[in-house]
C-alpha positions in Angstrom: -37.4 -44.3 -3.4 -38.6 -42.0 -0.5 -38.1 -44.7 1.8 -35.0 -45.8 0.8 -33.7 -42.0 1.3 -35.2 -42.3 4.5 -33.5 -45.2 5.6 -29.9 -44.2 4.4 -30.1 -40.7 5.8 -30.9 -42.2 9.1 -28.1 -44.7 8.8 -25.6 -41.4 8.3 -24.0 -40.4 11.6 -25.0 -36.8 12.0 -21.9 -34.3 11.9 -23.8 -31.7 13.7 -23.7 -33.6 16.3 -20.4 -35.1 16.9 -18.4 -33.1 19.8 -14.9 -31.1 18.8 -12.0 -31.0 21.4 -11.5 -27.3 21.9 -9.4 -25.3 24.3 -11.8 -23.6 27.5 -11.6 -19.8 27.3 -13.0 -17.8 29.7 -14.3 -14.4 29.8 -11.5 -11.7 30.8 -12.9 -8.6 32.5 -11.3 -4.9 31.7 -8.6 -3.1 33.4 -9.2 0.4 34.2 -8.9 2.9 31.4 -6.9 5.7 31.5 -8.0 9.2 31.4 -8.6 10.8 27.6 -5.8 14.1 27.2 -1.8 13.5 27.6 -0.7 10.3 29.2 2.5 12.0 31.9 3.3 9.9 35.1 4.9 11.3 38.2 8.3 9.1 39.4 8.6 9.1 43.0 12.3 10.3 43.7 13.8 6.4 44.3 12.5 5.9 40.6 14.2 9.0 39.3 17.7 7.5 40.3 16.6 4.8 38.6 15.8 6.3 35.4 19.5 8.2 35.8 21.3 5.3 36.4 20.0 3.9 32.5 20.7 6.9 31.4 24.1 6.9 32.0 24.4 3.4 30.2 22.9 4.3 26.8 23.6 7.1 24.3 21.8 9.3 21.8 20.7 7.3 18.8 21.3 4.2 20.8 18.9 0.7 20.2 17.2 0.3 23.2 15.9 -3.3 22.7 19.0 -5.0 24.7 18.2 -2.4 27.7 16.9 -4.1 30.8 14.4 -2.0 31.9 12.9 -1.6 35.6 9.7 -3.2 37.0 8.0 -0.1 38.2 7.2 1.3 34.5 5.7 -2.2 33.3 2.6 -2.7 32.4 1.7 -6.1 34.1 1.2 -7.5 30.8 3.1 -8.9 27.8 3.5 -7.3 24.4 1.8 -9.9 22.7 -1.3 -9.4 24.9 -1.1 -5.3 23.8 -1.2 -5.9 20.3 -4.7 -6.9 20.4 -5.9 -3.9 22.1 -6.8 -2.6 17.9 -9.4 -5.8 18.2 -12.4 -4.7 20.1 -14.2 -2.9 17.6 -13.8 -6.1 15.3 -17.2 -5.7 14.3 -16.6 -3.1 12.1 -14.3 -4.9 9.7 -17.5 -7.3 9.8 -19.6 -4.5 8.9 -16.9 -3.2 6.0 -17.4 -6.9 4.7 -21.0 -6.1 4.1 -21.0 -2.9 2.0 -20.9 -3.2 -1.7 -19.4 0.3 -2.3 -15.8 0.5 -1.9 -15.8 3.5 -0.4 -18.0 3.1 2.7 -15.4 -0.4 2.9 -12.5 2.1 3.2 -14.4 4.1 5.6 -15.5 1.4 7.9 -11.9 0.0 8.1 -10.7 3.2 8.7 -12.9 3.4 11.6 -12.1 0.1 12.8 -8.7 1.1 13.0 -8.8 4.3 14.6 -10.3 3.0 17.9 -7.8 0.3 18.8 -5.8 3.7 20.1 -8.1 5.1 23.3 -7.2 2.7 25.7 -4.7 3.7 27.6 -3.2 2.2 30.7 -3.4 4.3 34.2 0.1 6.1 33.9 2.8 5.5 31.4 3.5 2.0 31.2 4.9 -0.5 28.9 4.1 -3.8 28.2 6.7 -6.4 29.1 9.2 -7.7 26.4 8.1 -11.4 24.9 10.5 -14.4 25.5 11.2 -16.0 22.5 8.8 -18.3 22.0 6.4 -17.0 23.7 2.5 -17.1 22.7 -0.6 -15.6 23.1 -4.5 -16.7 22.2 -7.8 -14.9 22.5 -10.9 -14.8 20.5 -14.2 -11.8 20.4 -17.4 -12.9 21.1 -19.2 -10.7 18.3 -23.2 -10.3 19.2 -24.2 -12.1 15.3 -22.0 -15.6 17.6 -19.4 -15.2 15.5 -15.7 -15.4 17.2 -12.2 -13.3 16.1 -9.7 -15.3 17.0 -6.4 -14.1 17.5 -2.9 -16.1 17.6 0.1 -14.6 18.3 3.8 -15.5 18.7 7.6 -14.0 19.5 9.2 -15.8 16.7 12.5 -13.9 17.0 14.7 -12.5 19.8 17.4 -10.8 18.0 15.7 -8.3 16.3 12.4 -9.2 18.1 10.3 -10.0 16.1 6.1 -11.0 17.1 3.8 -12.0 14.8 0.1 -13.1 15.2 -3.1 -14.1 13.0 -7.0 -12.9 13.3 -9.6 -15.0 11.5 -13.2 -14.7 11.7 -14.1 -16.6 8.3 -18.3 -16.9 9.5 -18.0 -12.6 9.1 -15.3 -12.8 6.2 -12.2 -11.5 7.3 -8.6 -12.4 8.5 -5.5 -10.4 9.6 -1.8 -11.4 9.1 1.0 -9.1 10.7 4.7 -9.5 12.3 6.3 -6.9 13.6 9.9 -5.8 14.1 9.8 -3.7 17.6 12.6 -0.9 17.6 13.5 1.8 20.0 16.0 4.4 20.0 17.2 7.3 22.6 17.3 10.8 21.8 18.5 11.9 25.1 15.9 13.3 26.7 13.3 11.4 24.5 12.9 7.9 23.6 10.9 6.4 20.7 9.4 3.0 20.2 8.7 2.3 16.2 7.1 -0.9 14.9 8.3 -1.9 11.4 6.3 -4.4 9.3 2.9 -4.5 7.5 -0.5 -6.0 8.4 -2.2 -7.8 5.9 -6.1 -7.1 6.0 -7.8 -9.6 3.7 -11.9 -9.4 3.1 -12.6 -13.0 2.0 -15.9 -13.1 0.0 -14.3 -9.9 -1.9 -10.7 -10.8 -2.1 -9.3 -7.5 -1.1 -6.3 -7.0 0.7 -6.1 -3.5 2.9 -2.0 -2.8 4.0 -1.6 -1.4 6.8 1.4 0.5 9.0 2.0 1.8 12.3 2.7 5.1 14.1 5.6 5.2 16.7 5.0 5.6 20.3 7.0 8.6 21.8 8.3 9.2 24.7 9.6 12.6 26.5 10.9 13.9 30.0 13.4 11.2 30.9 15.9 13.7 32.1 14.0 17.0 32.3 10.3 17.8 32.7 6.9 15.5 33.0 7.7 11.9 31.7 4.8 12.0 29.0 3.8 9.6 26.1 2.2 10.3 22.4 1.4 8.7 19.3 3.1 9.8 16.1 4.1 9.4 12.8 2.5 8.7 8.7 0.4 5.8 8.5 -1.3 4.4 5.3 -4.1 2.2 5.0 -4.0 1.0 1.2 -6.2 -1.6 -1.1 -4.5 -2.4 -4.1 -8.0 -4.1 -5.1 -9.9 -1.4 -5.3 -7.6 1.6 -5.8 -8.7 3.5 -2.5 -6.0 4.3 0.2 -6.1 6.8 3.5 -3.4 8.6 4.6 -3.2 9.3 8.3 -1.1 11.4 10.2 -0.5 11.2 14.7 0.5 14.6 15.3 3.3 15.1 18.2 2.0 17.6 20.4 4.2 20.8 19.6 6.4 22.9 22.5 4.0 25.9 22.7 0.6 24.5 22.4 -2.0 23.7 24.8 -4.7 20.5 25.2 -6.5 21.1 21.9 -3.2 20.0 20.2 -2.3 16.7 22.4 -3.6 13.8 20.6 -4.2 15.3 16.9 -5.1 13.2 14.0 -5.5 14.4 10.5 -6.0 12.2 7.1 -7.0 12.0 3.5 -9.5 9.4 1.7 -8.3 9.1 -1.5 -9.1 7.2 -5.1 -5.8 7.5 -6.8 -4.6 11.1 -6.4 -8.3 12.2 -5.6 -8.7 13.3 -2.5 -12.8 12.0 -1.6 -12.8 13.0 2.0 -10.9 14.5 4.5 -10.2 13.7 8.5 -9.8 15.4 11.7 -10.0 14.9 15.1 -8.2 13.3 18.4 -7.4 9.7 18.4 -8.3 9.0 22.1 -11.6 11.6 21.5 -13.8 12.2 18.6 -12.9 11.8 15.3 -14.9 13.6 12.0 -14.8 12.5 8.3 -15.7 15.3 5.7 -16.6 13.8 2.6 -14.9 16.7 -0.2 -18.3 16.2 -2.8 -20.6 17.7 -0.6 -19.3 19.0 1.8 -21.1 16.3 4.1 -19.4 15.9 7.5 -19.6 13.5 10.3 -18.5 11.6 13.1 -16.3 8.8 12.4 -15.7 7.8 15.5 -16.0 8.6 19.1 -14.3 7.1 22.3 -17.2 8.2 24.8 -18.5 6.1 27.5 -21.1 4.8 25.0 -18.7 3.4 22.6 -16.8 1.9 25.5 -19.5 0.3 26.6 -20.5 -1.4 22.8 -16.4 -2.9 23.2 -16.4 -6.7 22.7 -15.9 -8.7 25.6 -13.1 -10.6 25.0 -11.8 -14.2 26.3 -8.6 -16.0 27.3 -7.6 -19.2 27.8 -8.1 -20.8 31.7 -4.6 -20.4 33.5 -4.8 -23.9 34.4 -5.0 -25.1 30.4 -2.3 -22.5 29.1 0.9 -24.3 28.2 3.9 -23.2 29.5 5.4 -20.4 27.0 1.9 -18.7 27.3 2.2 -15.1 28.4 -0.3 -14.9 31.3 1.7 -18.2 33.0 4.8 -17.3 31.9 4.4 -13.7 33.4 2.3 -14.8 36.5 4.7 -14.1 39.6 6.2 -10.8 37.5 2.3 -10.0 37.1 1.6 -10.9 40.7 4.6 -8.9 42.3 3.8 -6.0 40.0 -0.1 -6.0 41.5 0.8 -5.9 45.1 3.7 -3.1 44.3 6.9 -5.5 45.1 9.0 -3.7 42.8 11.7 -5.8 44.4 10.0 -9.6 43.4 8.6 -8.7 40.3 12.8 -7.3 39.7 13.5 -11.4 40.8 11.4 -13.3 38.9 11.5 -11.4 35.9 15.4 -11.5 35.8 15.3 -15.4 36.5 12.9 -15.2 33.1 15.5 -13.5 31.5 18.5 -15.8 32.3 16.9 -18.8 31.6 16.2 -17.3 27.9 20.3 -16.3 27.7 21.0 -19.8 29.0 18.9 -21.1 26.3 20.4 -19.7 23.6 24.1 -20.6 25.0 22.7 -24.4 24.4 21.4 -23.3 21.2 24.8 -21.8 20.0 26.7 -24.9 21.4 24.7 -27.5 19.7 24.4 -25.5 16.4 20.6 -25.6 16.7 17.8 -22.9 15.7 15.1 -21.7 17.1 11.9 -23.0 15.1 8.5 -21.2 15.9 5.4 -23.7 16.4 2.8 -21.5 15.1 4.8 -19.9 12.0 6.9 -19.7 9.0 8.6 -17.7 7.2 8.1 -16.3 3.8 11.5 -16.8 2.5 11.2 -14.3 -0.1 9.3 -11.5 1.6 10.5 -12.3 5.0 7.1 -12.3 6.8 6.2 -14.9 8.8 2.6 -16.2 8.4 0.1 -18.4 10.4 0.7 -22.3 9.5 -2.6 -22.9 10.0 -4.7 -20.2 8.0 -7.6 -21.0 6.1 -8.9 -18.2 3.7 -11.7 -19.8 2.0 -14.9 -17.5 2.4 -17.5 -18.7 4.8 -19.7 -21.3 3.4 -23.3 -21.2 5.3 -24.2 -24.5 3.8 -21.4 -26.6 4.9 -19.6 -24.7 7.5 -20.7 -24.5 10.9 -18.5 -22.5 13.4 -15.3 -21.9 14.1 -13.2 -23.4 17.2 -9.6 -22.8 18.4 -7.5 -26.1 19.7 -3.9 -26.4 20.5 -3.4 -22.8 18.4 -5.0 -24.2 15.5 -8.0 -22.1 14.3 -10.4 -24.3 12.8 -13.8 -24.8 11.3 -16.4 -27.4 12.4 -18.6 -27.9 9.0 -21.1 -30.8 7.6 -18.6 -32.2 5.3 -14.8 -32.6 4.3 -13.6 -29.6 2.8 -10.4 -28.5 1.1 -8.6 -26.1 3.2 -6.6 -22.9 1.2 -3.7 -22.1 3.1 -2.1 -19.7 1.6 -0.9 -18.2 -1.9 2.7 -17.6 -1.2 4.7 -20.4 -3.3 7.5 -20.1 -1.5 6.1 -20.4 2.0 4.3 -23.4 0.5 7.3 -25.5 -0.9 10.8 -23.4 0.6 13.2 -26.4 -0.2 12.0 -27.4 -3.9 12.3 -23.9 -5.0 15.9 -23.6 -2.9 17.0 -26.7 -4.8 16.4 -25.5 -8.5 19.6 -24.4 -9.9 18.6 -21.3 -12.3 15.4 -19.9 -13.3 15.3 -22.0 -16.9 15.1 -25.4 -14.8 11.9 -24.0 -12.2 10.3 -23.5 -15.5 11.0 -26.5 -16.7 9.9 -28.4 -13.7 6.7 -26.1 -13.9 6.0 -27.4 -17.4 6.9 -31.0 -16.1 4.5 -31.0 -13.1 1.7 -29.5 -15.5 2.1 -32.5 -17.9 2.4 -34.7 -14.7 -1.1 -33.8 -14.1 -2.2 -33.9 -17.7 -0.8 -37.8 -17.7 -2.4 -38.6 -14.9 -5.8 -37.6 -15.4 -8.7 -40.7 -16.1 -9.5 -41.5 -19.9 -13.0 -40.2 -19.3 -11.5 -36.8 -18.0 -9.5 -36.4 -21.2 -11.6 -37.6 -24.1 -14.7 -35.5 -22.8 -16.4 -38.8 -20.4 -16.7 -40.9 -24.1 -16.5 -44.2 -23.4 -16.3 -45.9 -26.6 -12.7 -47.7 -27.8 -11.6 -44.9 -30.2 -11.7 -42.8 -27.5 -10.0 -45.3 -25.4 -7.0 -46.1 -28.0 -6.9 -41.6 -28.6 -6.1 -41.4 -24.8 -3.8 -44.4 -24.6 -1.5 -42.5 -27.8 -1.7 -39.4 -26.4 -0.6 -41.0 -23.0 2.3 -42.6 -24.5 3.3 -39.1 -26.4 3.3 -37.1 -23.1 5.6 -39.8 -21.6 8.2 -40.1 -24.4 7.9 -36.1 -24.3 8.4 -36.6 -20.2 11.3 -38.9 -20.6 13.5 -36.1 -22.9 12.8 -32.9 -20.9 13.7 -34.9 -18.0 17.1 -36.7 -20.1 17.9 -32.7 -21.2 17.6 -31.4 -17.7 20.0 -33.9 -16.5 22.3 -33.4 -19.4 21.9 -29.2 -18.2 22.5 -29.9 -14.6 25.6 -32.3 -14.9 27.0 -29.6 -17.3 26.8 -26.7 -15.2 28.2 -28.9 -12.8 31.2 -29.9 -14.3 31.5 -26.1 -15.2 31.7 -25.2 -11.9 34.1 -27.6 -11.0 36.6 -26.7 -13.3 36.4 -23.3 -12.6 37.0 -24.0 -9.4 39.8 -25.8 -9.6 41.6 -22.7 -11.8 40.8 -20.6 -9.6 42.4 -23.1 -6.6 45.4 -23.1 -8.7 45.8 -19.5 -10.1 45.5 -18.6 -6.0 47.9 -21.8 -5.2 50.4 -21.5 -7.8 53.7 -19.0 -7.0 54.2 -16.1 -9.2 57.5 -17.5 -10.0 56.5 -20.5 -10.9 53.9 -18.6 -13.6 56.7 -16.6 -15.1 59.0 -20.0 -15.2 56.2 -21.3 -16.9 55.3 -18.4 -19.9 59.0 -18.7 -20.3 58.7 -22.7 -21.4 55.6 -22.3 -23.6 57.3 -19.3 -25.3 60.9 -21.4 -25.6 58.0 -24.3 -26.7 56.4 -22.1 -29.4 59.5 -20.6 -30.9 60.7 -24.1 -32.1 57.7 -25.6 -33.3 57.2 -22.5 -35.3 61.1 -23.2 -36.5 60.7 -26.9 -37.1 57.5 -25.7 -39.5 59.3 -23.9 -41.5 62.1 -26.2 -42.0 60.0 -28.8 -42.5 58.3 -26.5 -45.5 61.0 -25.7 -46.8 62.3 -29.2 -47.3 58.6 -29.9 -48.6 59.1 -26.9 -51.0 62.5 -28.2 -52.7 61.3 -31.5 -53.0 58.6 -30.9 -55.2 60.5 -28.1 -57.3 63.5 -31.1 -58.2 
């Protein structure tokens, strides 16, 4: 027997070895960080005209997202790309992972998202505006060999709308977020708010953390320094467990000096207890008291150290992006920007721009949609979520690494295995659900598809595995007892459907006529039937009258 197993295990192609087609990354050095304290930039005087000449286009309260803005206070870099600034400390949702108390989870996330804020570009800058359909891909080398991958995707111009994936399943965790990106003029202050939820899940725990965003703020268009800050209420909440934070960015106020630029504060809490509190500067040091015992220390610090411990983080090769990808799509607005040609990058990024209008102009004509490749849309929630996403927990035994190819994450394992999508029903099967006329029938169907299943299972599934013909002629009744109990739900909900049918129908042809029909014609009419009902009412009573006399002689 030995040998036999021998011989059949060396027949078996090994898995392991078998090669994967994935797309070549390659490793992305850092751009200069800027300096910790208040981010202000100094306009040279051409630039201030600039800046006046917008200003005299827009007005206070004003959306700013149709506002062409100009080259020389972009970042040379898309928004899709700046997103995943909040993923170099990935390691510490890995860590969260670990712990078995719920607290130090909170705590470690917490942490985690607290230093995707400290790097800051050189200046005040923003991050160019995505085309629609634009993408993005990246992945984190982590130093256990795991990789965060991250996928991301403009799915929507108007409101623009980005949305984008992170899955490490080897450390258990994945991220699902899109993002509606609003800004609106106050004057002589503009603000930049992100609306929309991320969707932290921990997969060998099944916890889902929600998360929100501050607003970015920005002040001394018309008068003073042109300086930038982070502010706003954030919460980071597990329904799972109970425990949520409560963070506030503080807007430095008019009167106060350095120690108030940059001011975080927050509460830890279980329910309405508060477990620890938090203080500090979000591009500084950041300490965690824990209320107990008065125990307090650092949570996080962005020090030269910690910068160094970042992960290093790869892109795909210029040469293998496709054509929507940011870094190709961007490259001769990124280039110009680079070598200070305000006046190119001003070209080529308005030749961008009116090949998108021109786009959607052929859209419009031909009555046709824009359909993102990477994501769909929860048609209940709204949300748009990764096609691709698999959320079982990591499986050492058959799983073997992950791998990203043609924007779909993947897993290279030992054996086949199932792959859990998602549990959204309605992002699963949109048109059967859109199709069901009321309530009543999707629970019917419901029912139907669970005897569906029950029908169809083998005899030695239902009887228990007996074989023996009594068993045999038990399953082939019951069988025959689901179908004739298949046939009538199915004959009623027919019945149901044509009904409500013919229902509406007939109302609608009332209502055709009652809006149709002349009021003069209605009154002409209640004048007949009343004529009409006046003599049958006279004929009756002649008619019992004679009746009457007839049998009296």
């Amino acid at each position: 027997m030995s040998a036999e197993s021998e011989s059949e295990s060396e027949n078996e192609p090994n898995e392991l070895e078998t090669e994967v087609a994935e797309t070549p990354y390659i490793h992305t050095p850092e751009d200069e960080f800027g300096a910790a304290g208040e981010q202000v930039e100094e306009l040279a005087e051409e630039h201030k005209s600039l800046i006046w000449f917008l200003v005299k286009q827009v007005r206070p309260g004003m959306d700013l997202s149709k506002v062409v803005l100009p080259t020389f206070i972009l970042e040379p870099r898309s928004f899709l790309d700046k997103l995943s600034d909040s993923f170099y400390h990935a390691d510490y949702i890995s860590e969260a992972v670990l712990q078995d108390d719920p607290f130090i989870r909170m705590k470690l996330i917490v942490k985690w998202y607290l230093s995707g804020f400290y790097k800051k570009p050189k200046g005040l800058k923003k991050p160019f505006n995505p085309i629609l359909g634009e993408t993005f891909r990246c992945f984190w080398q982590h130093p256990n060999g795991s990789r965060t991958y991250y996928i991301a995707e403009q799915v929507s111009h108007h409101p623009p709308i980005s949305a984008f994936y992170i899955s490490n399943r080897e450390d258990g965790f994945s991220l699902s977020c899109s993002i509606l990106a609003k800004s609106k003029f106050y004057g002589n202050s503009t603000s930049a708010i992100l609306e929309g939820n991320a969707q932290l899940t921990l997969l060998p725990r099944g916890e889902n953390y929600t998360l929100s965003s501050p607003y970015a703020h920005c002040k001394g268009i018309l008068m003073g320094t042109l300086s930038m800050e982070i502010g706003g209420k954030v919460t980071i909440e597990c329904e799972n467990t109970g425990y949520k934070t409560e963070l506030e960015f503080k807007l430095k106020p008019f009167l106060g000096g350095s120690e108030y630029t940059n001011l975080v504060t927050g509460k830890l809490k279980l329910g309405k207890q508060t477990l620890a509190t938090i203080n500090g500067h979000w591009d500084g040091s950041i300490a965690i008291k824990d209320v107990r015992n008065n125990d307090e220390s650092m949570l996080f610090a962005a020090n030269t150290e910690m910068r160094t411990k970042r992960l290093k983080r790869y892109t795909v090769q210029l040469e293998a992006q496709s054509p929507n990808e940011s870094e190709r799509l961007w490259t001769h607005v990124i280039a110009a920007i680079r070598r200070d040609d305000q006046v190119g990058a001003t070209e080529e990024k308005t030749a961008l721009e009116e090949a998108q209008r021109m786009a959607a102009k052929e859209r419009k004509a031909t009555c046709s949609d824009w359909i993102p490749v990477n994501f769909q849309q929860d048609l209940v929630t709204g949300t748009w979520h990764y096609k691709y996403a698999d959320l079982r927990p990591w499986d050492k035994h058959n799983d073997v690494r992950q791998y990203e190819c043609n924007y779909r994450i993947q897993t290279k394992t030992k054996h086949q295995a199932p792959i859990v999508r998602t549990s959204s029903i309605v992002s699963a099967e949109p048109l059967s659900i859109l199709k069901t006329e009321s309530r009543t029938s999707l629970a019917a169907r419901r029912a139907l598809n669970s005897i569906q299943n029950v029908a169809s299972l083998p005899s030695n599934r239902i009887d228990g595995g007996h074989s023996d013909s009594s068993g045999d002629n038990d399953t082939l009744i019951s069988s025959s007892k689901l179908s004739e109990a298949l046939d009538k739900i199915t004959k009623r909900l027919d019945e149901q459907n044509v009904a409500i049918i013919n229902i509406q129908r007939q109302l609608t042809k009332v209502l055709q006529n009652n809006e149709l029909t002349p009021k003069s014609t209605l009154c002409n009419l209640n004048v007949v039937s009343i004529i009409i009902l006046t003599l049958g009412v006279v004929f009756h009573a002649i008619f019992m009258w004679m009746l009457a006399r007839k049998q009296s002689t």
